[in-house]
N, C-alpha and C positions, 0 to 999 in steps of 0.2 A: 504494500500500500504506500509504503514511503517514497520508493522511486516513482511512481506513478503519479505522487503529488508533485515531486519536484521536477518531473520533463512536463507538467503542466505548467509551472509556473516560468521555466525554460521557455516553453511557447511559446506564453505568454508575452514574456520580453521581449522575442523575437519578432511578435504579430505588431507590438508597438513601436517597434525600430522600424520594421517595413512599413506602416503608416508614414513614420517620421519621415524616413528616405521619398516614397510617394511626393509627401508633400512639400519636402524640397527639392524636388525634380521638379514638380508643377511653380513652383516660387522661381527658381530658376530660370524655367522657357519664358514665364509671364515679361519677367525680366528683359529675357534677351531678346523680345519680341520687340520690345520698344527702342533696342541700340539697335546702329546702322549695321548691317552684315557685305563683306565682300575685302577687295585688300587695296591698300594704296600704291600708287603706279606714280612714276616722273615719264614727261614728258619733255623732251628736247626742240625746241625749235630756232634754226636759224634765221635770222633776219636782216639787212644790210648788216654785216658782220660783227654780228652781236650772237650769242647766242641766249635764246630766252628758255625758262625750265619753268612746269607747270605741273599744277598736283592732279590726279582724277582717282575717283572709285569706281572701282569695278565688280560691279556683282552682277549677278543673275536672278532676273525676275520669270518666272516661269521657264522658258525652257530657251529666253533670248538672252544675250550676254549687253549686259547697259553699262555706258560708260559715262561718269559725270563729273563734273570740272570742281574743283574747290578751289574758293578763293584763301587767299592765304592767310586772312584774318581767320580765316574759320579751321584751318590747317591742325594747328593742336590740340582743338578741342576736340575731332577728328580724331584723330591718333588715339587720347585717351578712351576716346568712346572704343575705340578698335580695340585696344589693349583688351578694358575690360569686356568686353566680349569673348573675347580669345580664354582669361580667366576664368569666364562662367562655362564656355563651351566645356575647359578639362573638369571643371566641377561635377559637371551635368555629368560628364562621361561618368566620374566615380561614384556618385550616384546609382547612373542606369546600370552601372555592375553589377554595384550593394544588394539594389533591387533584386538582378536575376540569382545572384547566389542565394538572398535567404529565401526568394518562392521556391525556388530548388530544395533548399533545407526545410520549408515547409510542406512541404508536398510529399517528401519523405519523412516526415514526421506522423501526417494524418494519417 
């Protein structure tokens, strides 16, 4: 009867860590739904012999590849916004792992 209480109470934890996990996976996406996704590109152009350099983002909106210009005031705020993206994306990944290992361990549990 002993061990039978305590792999319940076992499951237990585990049932509210994969809640936990869940719901910062969902907190996560919510997140990186609202930063900008794609990567920053330089652009070279020459002109009466000068040469001029220009920033663009590059991502993909359904299945076309869009290319958009940034002005350079808006340049670093840019970046950061990338960075932390980049940040949440490896989050999310440890996350969706978390996730498959303990439905895994749950599943052999029931």
């Amino acid at each position: 009867m002993k061990v039978v209480e305590k792999a319940n109470g076992i499951n237990g934890m585990l049932q509210e860590e994969l809640e936990r996990c869940r719901s910062m996976v969902s907190s996560l996406e919510q997140e990186m739904a609202r930063l900008p996704k794609g990567s920053l590109h330089v652009r070279r152009k020459p002109y009466k012999k000068k040469k001029y350099r220009y920033f663009y983002l590059k991502y993909r909106d359904g299945g076309k590849s869009v290319s958009r210009h940034i002005p350079a005031l808006q340049l670093a705020a840019l970046k950061k916004e990338l960075d932390k993206r980049k940040e949440i994306e490896k989050e999310l990944k440890v996350y969706q792992d978390r996730n498959k290992y303990l439905e895994k361990i749950l599943r052999l549990k029931v």
